[in-house]
Backbone as a printed PyTorch tensor [residue, N CA C, xyz], in Angstrom:
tensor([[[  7.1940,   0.5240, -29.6520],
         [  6.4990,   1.6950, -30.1520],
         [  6.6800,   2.8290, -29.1380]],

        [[  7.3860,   3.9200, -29.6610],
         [  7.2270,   5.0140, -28.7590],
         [  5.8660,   5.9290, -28.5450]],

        [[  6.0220,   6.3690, -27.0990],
         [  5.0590,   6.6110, -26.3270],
         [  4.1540,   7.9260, -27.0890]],

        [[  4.8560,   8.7050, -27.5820],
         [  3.9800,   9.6320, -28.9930],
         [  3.1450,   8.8030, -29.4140]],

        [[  3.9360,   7.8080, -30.4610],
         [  2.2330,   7.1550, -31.4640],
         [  1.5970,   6.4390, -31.0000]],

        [[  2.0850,   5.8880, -29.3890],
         [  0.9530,   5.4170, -28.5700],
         [ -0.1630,   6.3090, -28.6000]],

        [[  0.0200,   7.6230, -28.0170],
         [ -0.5950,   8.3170, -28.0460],
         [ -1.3870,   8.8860, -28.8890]],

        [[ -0.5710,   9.2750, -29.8340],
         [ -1.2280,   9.5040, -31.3310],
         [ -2.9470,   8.2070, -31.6480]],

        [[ -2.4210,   7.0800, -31.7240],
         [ -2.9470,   5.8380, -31.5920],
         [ -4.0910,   5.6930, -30.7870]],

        [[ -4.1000,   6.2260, -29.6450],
         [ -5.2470,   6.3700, -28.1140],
         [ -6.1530,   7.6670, -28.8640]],

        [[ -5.5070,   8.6700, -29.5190],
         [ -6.6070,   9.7320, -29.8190],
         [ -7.1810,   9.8680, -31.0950]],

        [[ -6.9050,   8.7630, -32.0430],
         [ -7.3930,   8.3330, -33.3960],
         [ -9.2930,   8.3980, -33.1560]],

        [[ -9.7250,   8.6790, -34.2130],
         [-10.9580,   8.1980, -34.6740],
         [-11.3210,   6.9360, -34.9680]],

        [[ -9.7790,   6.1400, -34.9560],
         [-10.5860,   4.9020, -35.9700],
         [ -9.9500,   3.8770, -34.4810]],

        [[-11.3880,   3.2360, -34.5100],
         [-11.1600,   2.3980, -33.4570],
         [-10.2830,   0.9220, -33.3220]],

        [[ -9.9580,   0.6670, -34.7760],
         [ -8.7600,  -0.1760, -34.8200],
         [ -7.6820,   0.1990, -34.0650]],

        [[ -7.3750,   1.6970, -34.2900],
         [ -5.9440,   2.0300, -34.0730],
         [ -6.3870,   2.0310, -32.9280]],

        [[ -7.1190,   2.6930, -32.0410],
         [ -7.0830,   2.7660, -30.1860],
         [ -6.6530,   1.2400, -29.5920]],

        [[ -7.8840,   0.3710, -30.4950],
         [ -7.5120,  -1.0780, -29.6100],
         [ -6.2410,  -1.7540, -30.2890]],

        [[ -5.4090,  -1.2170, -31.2730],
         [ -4.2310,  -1.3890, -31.0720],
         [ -3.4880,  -0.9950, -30.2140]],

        [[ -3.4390,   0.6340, -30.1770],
         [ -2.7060,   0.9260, -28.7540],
         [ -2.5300,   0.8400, -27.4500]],

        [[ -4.5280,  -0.1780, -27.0070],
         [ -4.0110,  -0.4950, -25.8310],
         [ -3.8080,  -1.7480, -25.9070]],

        [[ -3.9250,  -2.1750, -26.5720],
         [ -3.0900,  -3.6670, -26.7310],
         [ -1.6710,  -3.5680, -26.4690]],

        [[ -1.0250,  -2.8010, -27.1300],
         [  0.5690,  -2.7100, -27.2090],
         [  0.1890,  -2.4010, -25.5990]],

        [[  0.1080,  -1.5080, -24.7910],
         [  0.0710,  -0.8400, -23.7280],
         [  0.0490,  -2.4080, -22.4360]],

        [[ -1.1000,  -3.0060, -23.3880],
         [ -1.4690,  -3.5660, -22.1900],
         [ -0.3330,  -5.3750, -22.4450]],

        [[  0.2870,  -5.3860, -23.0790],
         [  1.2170,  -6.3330, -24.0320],
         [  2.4430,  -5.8900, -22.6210]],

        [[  3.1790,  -4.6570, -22.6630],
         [  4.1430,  -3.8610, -22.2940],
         [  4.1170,  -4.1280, -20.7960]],

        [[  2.6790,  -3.9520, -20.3340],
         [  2.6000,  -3.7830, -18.8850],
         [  2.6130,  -5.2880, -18.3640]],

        [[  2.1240,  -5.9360, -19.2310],
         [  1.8170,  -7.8430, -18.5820],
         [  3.5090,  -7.7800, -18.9840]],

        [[  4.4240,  -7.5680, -19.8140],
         [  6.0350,  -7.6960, -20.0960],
         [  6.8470,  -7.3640, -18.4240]],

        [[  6.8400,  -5.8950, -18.1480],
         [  7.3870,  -6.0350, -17.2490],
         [  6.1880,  -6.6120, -15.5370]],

        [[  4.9810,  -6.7540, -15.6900],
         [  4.6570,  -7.3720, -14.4650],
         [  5.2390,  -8.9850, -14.3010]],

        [[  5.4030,  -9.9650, -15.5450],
         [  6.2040, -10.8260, -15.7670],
         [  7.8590, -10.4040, -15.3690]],

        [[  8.0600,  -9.8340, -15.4600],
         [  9.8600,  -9.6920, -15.1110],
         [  9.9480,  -9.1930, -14.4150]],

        [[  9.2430,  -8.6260, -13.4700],
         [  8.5850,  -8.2960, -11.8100],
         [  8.9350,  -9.5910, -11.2110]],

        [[  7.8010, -10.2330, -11.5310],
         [  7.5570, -11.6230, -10.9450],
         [  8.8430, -12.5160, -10.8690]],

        [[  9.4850, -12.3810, -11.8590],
         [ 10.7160, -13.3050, -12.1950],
         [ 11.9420, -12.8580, -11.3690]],

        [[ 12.1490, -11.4790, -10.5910],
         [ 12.3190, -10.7770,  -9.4430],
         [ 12.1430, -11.0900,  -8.5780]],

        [[ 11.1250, -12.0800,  -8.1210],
         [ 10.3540, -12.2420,  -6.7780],
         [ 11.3440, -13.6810,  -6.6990]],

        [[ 11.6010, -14.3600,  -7.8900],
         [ 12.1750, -15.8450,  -7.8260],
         [ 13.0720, -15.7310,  -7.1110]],

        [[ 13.8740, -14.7650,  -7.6050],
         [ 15.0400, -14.6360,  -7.0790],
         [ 15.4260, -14.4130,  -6.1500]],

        [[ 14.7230, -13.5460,  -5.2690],
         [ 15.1430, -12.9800,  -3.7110],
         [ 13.9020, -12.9890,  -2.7990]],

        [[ 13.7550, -13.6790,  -1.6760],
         [ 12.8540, -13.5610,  -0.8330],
         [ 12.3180, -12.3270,  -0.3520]],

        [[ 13.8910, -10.9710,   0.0490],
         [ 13.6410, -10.4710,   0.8770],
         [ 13.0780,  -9.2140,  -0.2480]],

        [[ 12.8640,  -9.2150,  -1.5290],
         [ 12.3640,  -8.5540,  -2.4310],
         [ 10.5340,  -8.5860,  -2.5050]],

        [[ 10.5780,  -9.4700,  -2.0790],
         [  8.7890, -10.1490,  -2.4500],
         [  8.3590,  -8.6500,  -2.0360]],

        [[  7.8800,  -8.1740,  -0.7010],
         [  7.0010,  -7.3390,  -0.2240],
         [  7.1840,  -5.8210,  -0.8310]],

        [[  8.1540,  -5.8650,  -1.5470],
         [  8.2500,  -4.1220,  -2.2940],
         [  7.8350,  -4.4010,  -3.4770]],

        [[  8.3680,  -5.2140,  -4.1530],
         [  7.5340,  -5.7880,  -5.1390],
         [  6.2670,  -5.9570,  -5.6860]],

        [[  5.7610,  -6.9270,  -4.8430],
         [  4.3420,  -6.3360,  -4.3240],
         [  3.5240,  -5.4670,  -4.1150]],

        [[  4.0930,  -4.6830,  -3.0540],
         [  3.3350,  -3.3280,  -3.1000],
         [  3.3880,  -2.7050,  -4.1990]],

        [[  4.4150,  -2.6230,  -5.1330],
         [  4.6840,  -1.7560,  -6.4390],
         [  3.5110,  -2.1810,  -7.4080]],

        [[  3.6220,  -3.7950,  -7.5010],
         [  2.3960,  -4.2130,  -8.1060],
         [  0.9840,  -3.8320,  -7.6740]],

        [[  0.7680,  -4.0270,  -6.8500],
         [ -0.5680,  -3.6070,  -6.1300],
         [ -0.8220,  -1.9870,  -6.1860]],

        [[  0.3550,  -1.1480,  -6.1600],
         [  0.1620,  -0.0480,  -6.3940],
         [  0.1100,   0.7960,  -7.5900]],

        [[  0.6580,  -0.2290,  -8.8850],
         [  0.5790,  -0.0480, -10.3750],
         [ -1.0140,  -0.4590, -10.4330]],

        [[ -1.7590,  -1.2670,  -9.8050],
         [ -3.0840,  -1.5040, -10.4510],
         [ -3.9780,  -0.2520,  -9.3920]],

        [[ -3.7290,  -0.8010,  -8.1710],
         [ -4.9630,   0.6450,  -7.1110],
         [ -4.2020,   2.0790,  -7.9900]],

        [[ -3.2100,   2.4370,  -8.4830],
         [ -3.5030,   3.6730,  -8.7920],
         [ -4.0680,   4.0350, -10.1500]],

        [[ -3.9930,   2.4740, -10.9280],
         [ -5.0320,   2.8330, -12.3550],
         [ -6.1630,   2.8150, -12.1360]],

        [[ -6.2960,   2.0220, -10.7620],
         [ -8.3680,   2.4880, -10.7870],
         [ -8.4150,   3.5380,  -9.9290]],

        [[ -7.5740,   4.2410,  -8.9710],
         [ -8.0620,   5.4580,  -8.8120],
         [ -7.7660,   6.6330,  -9.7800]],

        [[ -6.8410,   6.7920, -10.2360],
         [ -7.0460,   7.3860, -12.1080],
         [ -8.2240,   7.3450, -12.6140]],

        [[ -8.6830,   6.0930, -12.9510],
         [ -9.8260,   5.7040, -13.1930],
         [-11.1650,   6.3200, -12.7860]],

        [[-11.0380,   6.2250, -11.3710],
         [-12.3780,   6.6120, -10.5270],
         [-12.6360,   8.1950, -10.5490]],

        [[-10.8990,   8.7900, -10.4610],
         [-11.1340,  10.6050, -10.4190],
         [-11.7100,  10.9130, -11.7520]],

        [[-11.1120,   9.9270, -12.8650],
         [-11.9920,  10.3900, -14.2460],
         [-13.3300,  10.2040, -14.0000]],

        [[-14.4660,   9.1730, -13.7220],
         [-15.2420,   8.7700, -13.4110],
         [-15.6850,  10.1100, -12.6340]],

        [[-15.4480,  10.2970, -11.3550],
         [-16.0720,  11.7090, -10.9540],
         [-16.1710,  12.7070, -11.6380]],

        [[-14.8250,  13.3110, -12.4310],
         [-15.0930,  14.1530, -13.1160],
         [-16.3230,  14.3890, -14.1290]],

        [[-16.1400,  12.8880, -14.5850],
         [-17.3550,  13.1690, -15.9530],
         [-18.6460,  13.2560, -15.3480]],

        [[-19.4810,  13.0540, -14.5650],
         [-20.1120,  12.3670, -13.7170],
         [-21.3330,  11.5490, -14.2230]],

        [[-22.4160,  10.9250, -14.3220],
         [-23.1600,  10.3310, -14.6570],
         [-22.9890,  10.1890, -16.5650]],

        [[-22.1510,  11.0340, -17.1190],
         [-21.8850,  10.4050, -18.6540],
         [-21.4930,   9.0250, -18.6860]],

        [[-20.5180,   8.4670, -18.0480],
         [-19.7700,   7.5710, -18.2290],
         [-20.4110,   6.3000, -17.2260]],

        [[-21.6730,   6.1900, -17.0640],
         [-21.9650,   4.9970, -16.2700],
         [-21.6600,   3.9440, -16.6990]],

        [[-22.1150,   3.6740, -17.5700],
         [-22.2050,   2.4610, -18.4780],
         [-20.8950,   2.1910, -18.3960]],

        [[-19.5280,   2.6900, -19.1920],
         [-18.0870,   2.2450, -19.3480],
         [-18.0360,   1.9360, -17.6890]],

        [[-18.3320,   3.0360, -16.9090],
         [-17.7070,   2.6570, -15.3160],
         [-18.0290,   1.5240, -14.5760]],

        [[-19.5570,   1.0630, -15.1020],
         [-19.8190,  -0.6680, -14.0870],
         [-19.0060,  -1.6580, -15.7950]],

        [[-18.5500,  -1.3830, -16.7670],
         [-17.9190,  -2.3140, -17.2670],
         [-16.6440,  -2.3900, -16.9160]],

        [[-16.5350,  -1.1050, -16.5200],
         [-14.5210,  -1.6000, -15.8890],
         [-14.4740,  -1.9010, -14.6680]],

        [[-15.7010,  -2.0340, -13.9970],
         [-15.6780,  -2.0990, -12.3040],
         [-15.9400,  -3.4600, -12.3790]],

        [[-16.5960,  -4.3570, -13.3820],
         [-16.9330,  -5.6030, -13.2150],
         [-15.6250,  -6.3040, -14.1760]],

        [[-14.6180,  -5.5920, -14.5820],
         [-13.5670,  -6.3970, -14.8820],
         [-12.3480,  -5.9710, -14.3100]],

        [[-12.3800,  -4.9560, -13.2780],
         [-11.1010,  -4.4270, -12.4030],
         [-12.0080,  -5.6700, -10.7380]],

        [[-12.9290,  -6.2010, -10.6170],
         [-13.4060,  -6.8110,  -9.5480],
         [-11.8440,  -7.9110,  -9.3830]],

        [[-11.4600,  -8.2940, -10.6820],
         [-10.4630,  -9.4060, -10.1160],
         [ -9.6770,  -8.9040,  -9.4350]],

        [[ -9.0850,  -7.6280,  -9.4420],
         [ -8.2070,  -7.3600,  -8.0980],
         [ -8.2590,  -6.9400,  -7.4950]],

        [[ -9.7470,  -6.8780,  -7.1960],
         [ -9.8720,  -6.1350,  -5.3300],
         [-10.0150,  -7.7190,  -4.1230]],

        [[ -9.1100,  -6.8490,  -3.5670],
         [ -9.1870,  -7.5980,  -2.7640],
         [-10.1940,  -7.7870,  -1.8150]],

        [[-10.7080,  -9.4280,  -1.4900],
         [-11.9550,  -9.8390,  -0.9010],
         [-12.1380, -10.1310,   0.6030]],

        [[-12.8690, -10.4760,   1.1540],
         [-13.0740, -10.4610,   2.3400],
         [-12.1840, -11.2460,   3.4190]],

        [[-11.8260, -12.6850,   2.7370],
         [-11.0960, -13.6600,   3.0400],
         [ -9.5110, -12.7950,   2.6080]],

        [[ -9.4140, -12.2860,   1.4970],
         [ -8.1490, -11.4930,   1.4680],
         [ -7.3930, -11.1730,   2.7250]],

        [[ -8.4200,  -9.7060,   3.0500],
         [ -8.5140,  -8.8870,   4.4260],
         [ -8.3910,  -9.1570,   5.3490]],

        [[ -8.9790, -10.6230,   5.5530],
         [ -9.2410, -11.5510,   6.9870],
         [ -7.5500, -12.2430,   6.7560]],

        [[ -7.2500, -12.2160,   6.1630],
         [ -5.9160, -13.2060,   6.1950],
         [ -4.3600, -12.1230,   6.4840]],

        [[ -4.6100, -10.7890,   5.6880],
         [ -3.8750,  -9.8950,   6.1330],
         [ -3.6170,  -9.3470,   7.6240]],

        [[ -5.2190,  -9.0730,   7.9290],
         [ -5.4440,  -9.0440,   9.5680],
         [ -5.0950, -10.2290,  10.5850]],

        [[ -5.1650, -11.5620,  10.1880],
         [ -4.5610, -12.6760,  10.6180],
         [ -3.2050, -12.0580,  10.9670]],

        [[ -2.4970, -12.0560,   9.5310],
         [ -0.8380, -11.8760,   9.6630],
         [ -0.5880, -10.6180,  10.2580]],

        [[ -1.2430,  -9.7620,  10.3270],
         [ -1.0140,  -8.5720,  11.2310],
         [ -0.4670,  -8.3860,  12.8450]],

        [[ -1.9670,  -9.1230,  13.0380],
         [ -2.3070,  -9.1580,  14.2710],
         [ -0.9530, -10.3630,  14.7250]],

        [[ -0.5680, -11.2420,  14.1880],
         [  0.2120, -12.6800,  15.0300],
         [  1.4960, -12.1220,  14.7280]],

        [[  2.0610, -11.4690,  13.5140],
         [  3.6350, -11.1060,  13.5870],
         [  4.3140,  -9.9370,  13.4490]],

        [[  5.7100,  -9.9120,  13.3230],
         [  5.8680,  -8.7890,  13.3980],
         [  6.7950,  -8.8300,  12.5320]],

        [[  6.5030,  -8.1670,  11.0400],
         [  7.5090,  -8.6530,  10.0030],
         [  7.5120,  -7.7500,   8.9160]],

        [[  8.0930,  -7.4170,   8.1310],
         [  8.2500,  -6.6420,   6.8690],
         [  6.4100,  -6.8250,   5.6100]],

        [[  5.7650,  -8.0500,   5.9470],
         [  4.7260,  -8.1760,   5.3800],
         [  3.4040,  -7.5000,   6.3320]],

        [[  3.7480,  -7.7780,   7.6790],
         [  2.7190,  -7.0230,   8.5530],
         [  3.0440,  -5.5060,   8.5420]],

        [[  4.1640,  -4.8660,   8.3860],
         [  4.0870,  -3.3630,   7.6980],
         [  2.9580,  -3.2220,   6.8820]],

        [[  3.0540,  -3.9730,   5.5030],
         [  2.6960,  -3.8180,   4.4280],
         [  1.3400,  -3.9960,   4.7280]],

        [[  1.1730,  -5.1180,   5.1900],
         [ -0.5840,  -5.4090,   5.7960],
         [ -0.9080,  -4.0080,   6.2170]],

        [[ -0.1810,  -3.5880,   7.1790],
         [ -0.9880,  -2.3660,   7.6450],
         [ -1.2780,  -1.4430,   6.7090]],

        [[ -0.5400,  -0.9830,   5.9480],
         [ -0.6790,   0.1490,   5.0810],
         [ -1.7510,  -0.2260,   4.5540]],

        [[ -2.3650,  -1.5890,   3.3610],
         [ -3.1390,  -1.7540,   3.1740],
         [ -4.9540,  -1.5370,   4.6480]],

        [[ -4.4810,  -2.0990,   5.6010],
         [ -5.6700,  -2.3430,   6.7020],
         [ -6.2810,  -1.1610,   6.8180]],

        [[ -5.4240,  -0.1810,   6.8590],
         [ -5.4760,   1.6270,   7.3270],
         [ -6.3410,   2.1970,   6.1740]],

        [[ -5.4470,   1.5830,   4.4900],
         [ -5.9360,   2.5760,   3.4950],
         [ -7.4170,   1.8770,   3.6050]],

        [[ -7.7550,   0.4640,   3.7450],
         [ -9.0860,   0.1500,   3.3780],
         [ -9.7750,   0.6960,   4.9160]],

        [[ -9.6380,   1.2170,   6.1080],
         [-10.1250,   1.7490,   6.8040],
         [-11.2380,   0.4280,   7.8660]],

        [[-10.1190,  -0.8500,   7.8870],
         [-10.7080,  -1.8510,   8.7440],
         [-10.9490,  -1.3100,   9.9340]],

        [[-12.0960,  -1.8180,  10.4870],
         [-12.4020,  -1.5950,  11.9110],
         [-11.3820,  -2.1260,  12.8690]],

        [[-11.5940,  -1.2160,  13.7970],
         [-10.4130,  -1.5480,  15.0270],
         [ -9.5480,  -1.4180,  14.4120]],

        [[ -8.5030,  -1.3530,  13.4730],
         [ -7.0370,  -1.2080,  13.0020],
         [ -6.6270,  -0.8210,  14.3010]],

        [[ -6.9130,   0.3760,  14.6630],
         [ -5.9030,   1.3780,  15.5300],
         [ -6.1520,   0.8180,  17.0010]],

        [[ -7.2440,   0.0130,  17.3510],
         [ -6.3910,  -1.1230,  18.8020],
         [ -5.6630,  -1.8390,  18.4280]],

        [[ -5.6010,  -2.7750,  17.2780],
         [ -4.3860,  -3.3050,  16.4890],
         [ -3.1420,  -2.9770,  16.9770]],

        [[ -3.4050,  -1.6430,  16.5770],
         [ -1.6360,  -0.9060,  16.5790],
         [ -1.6230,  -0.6320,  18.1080]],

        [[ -2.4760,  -0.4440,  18.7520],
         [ -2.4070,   0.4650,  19.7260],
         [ -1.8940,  -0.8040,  20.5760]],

        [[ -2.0260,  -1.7220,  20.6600],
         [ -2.2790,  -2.9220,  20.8960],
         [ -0.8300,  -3.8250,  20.9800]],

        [[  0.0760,  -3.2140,  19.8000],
         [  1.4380,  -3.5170,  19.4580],
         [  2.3200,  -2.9860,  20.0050]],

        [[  1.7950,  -1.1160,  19.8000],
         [  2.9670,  -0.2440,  20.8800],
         [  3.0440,  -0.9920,  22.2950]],

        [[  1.7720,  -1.4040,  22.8880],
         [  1.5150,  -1.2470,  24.3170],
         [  2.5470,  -2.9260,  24.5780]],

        [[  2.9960,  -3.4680,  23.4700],
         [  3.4360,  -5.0160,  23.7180],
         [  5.1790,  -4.7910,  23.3500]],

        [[  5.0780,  -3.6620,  22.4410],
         [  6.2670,  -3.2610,  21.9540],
         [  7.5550,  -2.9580,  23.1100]],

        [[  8.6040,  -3.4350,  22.4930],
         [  9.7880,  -3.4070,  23.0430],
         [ 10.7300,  -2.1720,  22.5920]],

        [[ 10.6740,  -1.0340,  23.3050],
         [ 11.2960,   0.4190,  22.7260],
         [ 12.1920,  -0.1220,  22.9010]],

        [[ 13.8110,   0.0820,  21.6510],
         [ 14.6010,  -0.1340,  21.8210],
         [ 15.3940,   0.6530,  20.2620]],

        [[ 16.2730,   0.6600,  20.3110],
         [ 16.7070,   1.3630,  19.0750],
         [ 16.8530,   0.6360,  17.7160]],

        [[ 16.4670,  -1.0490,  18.0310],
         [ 16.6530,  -1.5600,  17.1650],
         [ 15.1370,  -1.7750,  16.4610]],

        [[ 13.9780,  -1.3020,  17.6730],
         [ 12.3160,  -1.0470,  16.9360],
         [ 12.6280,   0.3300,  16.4110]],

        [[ 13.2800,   0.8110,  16.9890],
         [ 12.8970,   2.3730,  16.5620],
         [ 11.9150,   2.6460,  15.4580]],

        [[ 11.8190,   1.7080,  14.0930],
         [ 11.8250,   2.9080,  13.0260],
         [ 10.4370,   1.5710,  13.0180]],

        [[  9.9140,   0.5510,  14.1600],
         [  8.6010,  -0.0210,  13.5900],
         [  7.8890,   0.8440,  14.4830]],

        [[  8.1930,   1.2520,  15.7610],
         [  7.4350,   2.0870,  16.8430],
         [  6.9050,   3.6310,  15.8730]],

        [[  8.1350,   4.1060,  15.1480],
         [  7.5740,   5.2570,  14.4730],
         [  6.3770,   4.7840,  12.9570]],

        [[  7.3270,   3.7510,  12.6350],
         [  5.4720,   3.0580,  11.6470],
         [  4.1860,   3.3650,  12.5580]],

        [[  4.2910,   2.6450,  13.4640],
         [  3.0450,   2.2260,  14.4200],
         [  2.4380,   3.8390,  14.6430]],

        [[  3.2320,   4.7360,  15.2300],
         [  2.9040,   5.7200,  15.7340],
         [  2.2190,   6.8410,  14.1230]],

        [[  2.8650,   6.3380,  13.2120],
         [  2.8990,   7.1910,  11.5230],
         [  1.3140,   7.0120,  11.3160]],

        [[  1.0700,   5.2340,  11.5440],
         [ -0.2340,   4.5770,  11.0650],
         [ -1.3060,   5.3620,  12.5070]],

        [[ -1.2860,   5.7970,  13.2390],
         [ -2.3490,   6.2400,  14.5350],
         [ -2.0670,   7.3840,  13.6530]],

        [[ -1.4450,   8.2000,  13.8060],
         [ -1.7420,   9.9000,  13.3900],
         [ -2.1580,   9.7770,  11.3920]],

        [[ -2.0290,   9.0720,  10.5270],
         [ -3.0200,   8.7450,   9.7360],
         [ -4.5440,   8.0780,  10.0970]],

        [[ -4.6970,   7.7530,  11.2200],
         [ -6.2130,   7.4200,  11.4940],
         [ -6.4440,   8.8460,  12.3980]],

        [[ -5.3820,  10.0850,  12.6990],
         [ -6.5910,  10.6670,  13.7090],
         [ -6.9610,  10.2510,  14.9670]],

        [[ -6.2460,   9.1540,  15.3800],
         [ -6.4160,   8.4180,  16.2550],
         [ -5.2640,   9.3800,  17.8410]],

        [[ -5.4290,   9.8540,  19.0940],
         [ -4.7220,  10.2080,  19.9140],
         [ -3.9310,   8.8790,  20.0980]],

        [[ -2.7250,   9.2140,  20.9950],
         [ -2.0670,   8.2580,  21.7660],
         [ -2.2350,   8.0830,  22.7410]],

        [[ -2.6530,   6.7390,  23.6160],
         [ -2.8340,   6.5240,  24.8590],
         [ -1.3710,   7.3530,  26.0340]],

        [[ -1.6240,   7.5200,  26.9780],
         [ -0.9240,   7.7950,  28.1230],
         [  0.1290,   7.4880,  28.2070]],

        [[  0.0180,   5.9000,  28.3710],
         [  0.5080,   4.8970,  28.8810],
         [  1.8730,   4.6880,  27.7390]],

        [[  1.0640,   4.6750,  26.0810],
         [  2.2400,   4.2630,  25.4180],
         [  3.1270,   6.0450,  25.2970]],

        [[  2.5180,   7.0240,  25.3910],
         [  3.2180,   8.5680,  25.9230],
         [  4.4480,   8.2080,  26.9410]],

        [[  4.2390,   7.5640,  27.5360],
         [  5.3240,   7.3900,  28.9660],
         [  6.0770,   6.3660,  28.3410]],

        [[  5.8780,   5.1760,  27.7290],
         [  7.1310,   4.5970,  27.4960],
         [  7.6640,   5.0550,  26.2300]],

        [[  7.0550,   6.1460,  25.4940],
         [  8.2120,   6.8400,  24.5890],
         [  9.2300,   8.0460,  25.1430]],

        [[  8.0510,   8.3560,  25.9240],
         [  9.6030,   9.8390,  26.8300],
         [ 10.4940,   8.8650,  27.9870]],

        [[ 10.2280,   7.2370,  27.9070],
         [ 11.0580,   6.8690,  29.3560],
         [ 12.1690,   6.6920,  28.0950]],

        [[ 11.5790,   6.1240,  26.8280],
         [ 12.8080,   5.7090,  25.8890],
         [ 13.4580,   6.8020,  25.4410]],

        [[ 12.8610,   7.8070,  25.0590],
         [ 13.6290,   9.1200,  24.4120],
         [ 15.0160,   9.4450,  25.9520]],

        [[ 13.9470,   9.3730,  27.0060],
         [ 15.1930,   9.8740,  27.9780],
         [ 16.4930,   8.7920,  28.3330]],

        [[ 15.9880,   7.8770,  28.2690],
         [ 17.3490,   6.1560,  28.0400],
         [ 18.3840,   6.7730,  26.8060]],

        [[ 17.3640,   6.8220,  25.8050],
         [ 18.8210,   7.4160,  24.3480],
         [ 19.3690,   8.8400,  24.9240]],

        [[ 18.7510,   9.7450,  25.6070],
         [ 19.5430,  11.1160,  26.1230],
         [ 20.7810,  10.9030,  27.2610]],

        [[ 20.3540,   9.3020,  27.7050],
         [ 21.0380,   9.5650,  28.9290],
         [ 22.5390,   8.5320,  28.2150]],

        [[ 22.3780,   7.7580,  27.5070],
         [ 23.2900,   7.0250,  26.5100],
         [ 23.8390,   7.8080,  26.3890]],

        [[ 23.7550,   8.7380,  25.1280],
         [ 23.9900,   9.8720,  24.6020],
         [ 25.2030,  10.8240,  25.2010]],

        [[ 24.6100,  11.3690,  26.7720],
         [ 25.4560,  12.0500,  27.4160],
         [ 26.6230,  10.8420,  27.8720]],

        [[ 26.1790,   9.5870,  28.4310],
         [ 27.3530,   9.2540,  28.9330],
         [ 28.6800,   8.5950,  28.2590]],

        [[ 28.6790,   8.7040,  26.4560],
         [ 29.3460,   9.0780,  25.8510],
         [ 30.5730,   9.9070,  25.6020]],

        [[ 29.5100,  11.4140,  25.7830],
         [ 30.4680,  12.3950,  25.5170],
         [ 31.3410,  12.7000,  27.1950]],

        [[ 30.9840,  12.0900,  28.1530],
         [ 31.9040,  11.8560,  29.4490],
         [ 32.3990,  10.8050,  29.5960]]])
C-alpha cells in the first residue's frame, strides 16, 4: 500500500480504516526489523550499526512521540500513560545500563563506542571519569586516533573540561605526527 492511502487511511473518520493503517504500518515495520535481524546472521561485524539503527528507529518514535505529547499538553494524558505503559518494553532497565557500563568500563571495542553514546544520552553518573579515565590509560597513536577523538567528542557533549594531564599527551602526540610529518618531506 502506498504511503498516500496510508495516509489517507490514518486521517479517516472511520476507525476501522485508521486501525487498518496502522496495522499495515506496523506489519511493514516488524517486515523489515525481521530482515534487519536476518542481517545480523550474517555478519558479526554488522551487529552494532544495526543495532543502533534499531534502537534508534524505536527512541526516535517515542521522542516523536513525547514532542507531540508536549505540544498538546495535558489533552493527551490518558493516550500518553497508555503508550508509555506499552513503549516500557523497550526502555532499557537498570540491569540493562549496569551491563553496558560493565562492557564499557572493561573493553575497548566497537560495542563500548556504542555503550557510550547510549551512557552519555541517558546521562549516567560519572560517565565522564569513565572516559576521562580511558584517555588517561589511552595509547595516542594514529591507529587510536579516531577512539581518542570519540572520547574527547563524548567530554565536550557532557560540558565536561579536559584534564591537564590528558592536554599534554595530546600536544606531545600532535607534535610526534608534526615531527613524522616533517621528517618525510627531508
Amino acid at each position: 500500500m502506498e504511503r498516500g492511502e496510508i495516509t489517507k487511511r490514518l486521517e479517516s473518520e472511520n476507525i476501522d480504516e485508521v486501525i487498518s493503517a496502522m496495522d499495515i504500518m506496523a506489519n511493514e515495520l516488524l517486515y523489515f526489523i525481521t530482515r534487519s535481524l536476518d542481517a545480523l546472521e550474517k555478519n558479526n561485524e554488522w551487529r552494532p550499526f544495526i543495532a543502533e539503527r534499531i534502537y534508534k528507529l524505536i527512541n526516535n518514535s517515542k521522542c516523536a512521540m513525547d514532542d507531540r505529547f508536549q505540544e498538546q499538553g495535558a489533552k493527551d494524558d490518558d493516550l500518553r500513560f497508555w503508550l508509555s505503559s506499552l513503549l516500557v518494553v523497550f526502555d532499557q532497565n537498570e540491569n540493562f545500563i549496569l551491563e553496558i557500563l560493565h562492557h564499557v568500563i572493561n573493553n575497548e571495542d566497537d560495542n563500548e563506542m556504542m555503550g557510550l553514546n547510549i551512557l552519555v544520552r541517558k546521562k549516567v553518573i560519572d560517565i565522564d571519569e569513565i572516559i576521562i579515565e580511558k584517555l588517561r590509560k589511552a595509547e595516542f597513536t594514529i591507529k587510536n586516533y579516531y577512539r581518542i577523538d570519540f572520547y574527547l567528542d563524548k567530554l565536550k557533549t557532557l560540558n565536561i573540561g579536559i584534564p591537564e594531564d590528558i592536554i599534554e599527551k595530546i600536544n606531545s602526540f600532535h607534535q610526534r605526527v608534526q615531527y613524522d610529518w616533517q621528517k618525510l618531506y627531508y
